[in-house]
C-alpha positions as CSV (number, residue, x, y, z in Angstrom):
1,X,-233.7,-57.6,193.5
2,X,-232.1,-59.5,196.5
3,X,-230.6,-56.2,197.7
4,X,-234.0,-54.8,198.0
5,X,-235.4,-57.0,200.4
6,X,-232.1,-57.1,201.8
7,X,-232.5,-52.7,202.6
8,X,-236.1,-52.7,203.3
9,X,-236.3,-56.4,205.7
10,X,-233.2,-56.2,207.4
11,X,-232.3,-60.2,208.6
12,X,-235.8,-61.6,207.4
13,X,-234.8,-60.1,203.9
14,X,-231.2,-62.1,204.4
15,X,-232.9,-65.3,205.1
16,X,-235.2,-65.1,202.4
17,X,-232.6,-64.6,199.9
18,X,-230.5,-67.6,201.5
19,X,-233.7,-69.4,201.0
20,X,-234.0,-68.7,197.6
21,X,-230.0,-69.4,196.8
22,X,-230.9,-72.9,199.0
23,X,-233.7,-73.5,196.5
24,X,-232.0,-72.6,193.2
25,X,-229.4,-75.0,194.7
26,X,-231.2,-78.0,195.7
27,X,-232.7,-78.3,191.9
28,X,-229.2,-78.2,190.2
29,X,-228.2,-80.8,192.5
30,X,-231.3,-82.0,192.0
31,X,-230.9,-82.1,187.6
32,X,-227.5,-82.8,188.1
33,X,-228.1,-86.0,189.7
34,X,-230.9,-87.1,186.8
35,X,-228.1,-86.4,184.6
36,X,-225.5,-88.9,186.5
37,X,-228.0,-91.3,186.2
38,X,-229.0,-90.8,182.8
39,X,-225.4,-91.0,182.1
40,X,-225.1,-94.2,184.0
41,X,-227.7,-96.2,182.0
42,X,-226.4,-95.2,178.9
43,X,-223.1,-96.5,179.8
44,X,-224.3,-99.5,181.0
45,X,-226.1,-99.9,177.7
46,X,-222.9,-99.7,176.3
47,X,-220.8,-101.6,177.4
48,X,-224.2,-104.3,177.1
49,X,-223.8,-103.5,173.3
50,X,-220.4,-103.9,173.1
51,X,-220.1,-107.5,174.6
52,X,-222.9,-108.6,172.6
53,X,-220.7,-107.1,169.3
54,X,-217.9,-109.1,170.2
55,X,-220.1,-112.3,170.6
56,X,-221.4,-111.7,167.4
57,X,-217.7,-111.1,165.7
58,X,-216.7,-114.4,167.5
59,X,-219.3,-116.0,166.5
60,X,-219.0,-114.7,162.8
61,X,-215.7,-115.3,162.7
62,X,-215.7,-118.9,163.9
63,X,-218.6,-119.9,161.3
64,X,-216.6,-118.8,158.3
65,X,-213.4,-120.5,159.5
66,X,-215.2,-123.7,159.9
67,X,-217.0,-123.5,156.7
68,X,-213.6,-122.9,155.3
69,X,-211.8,-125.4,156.7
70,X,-214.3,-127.8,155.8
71,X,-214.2,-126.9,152.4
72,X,-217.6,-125.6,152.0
73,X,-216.6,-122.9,150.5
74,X,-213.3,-121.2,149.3
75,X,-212.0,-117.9,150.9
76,X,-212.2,-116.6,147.5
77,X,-215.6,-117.1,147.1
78,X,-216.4,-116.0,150.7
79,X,-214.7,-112.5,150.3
80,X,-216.7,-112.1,146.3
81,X,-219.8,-113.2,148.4
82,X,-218.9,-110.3,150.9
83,X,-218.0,-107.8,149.0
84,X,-221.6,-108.3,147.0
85,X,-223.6,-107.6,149.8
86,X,-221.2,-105.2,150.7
87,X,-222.5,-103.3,147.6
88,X,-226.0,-103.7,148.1
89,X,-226.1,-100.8,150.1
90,X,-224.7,-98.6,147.6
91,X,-221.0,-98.5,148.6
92,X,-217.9,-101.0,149.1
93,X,-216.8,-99.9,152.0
94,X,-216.7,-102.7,154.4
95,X,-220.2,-101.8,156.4
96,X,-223.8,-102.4,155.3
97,X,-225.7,-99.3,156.2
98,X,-229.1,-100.4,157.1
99,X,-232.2,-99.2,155.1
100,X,-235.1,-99.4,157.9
101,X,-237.7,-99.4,154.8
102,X,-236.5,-102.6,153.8
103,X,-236.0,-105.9,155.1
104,X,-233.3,-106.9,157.9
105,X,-232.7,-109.9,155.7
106,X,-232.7,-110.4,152.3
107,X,-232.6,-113.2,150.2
108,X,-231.9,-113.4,146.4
């Protein structure tokens, strides 16, 4: 179609295709940069989540040792504990899948 206007405008037909290629231009640049910064939050958001997770493990992970160490409870009885609400969701597999119908919390 470009070739037309190109044959029948002569320069003016030349420029208006260059404006059109400018045009088509400008808005991949344009989505490409949304894109970026899409990209950019996301990854921020991540590596947000990822120091909070590794709060939380510390955290975790320093609250059973002291409860063991004072003798609150065994390490056997921590890891039967574990693995039964390990099961809850259905499978042993060291994850609790989350069930946004129920409770965050439960309490038997």
């Amino acid at each position: 179609m470009g070739w037309m206007r190109t044959i029948l405008l002569g320069d003016i037909g030349n420029r208006l295709d260059i404006d059109d290629a400018e045009k088509s231009i400008s808005q991949v640049a344009s989505k490409q940069r949304r894109t970026e910064s899409q990209l950019r939050a996301k990854n921020v958001r991540i590596d947000r989540l990822t120091a909070e997770l590794s709060q939380q493990k510390l955290a975790i992970q320093a609250l059973t040792r002291f409860l063991v160490s004072k003798e609150m409870i065994s390490e056997d009885e921590l890891n039967a504990f574990i693995e039964k609400v390990d099961a809850e969701d259905g499978v042993i597999d060291g994850k609790m899948t989350l069930d946004p119908n129920k409770p965050r919390l439960i309490f038997d």
